[in-house]
Structures are given as C-alpha cells and as structure tokens.
N, C-alpha and C positions, 0 to 999 in steps of 0.2 A: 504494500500500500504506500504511495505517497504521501509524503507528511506535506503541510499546507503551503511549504515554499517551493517545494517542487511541483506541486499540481498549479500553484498561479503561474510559475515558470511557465511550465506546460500551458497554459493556459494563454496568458499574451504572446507567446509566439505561434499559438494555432490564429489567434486571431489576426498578427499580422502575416501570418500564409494566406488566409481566407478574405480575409478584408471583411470580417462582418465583427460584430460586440459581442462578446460570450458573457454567458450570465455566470458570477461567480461563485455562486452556490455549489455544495457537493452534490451528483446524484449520486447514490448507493447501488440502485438498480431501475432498470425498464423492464415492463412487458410489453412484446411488440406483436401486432396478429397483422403482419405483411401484405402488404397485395398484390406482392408477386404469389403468385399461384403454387409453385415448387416450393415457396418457404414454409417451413411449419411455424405452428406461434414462438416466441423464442422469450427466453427470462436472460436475460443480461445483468449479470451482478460483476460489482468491480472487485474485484479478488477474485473471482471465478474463472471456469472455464464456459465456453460456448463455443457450437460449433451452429453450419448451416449460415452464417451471416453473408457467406456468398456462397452459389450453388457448387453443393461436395467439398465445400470445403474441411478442414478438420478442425478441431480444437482450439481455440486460443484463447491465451489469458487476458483478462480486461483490467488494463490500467486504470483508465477513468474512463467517466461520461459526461458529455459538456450539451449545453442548451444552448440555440441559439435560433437561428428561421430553423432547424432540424435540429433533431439531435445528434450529437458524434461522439463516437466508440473508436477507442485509442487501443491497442494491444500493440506488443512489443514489436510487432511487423508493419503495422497498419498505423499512422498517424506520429508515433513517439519521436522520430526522427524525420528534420525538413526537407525529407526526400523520399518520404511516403505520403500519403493521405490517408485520411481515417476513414474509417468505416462510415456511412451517414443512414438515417430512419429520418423518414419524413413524418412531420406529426403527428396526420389524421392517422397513423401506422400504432400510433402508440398508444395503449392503452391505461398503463401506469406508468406514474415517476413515484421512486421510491427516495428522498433524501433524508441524510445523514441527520 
C-alpha cells in the first residue's frame, strides 16, 4: 500500500500525463458491471489482485484508484510508470466506490 506521499506523488503526475484534476480522496475499492459484453462484473480492491480488466488478461495487483471524468486503476504495469497508462472505467460502469 502506498503511504499518502506516495499516492499524491502518484497522483499529480497522473494528472499532469492526463491533463485532467484528480480528486484527492482515497478509493479503497470499485464494483464495476462493464458494458463491454466479455467483461464479467469485477471488485477492484487496492491491495488486491484482479484479473479480466482487459480481455484474458491475468492477475494484477492494484496500487491505487483515482476519480476523475472516469475512474483509473494503477497496477504495477498499467499507469505506475510515465510510460504506461492506466487502466480506465467509465462511470455509468460503476456501480460502487468504496473509500478509505
């Protein structure tokens, strides 16, 4: 888990990769019921694993999740480094936010 100077770290530099305002809140977890068709519903918790967030994918651990026009999901492949992108859920996708 990141402690709160590494997740704002994280935090203003996803925004300025993105160009958009991220809310500074912790989420702890999302439920997402997708509308892509292949997806199943998925629980997104930050210390966990999940898989399925792109089709056949495997397993991966969730750093954080940030709010912002969507949500983004960070794992150690996906987002954490300014040479990836994060995972993103579009809203109406999302069923719950769970914060800290």
């Amino acid at each position: 888990m990141l402690n709160d100077d590494e997740l704002n770290d994280l935090r203003l530099r996803l925004e300025k990769r993105l160009k958009t305002k991220i809310r500074a809140k912790r989420i702890k977890a999302i439920r997402v019921n997708s509308s892509f068709h292949w997806q199943p519903p998925l629980f997104i918790a930050v210390d966990g694993l999940c898989s399925n967030m792109e089709k056949d994918s495997p397993p991966e651990e969730i750093i954080a999740i940030f709010e912002h026009a969507s949500f983004t999901v960070i794992t150690p492949n996906r987002g954490y480094t300014d040479d990836t992108l994060p995972y993103f859920f579009a809203r109406q996708d999302i069923k719950e936010v769970i914060e800290e």
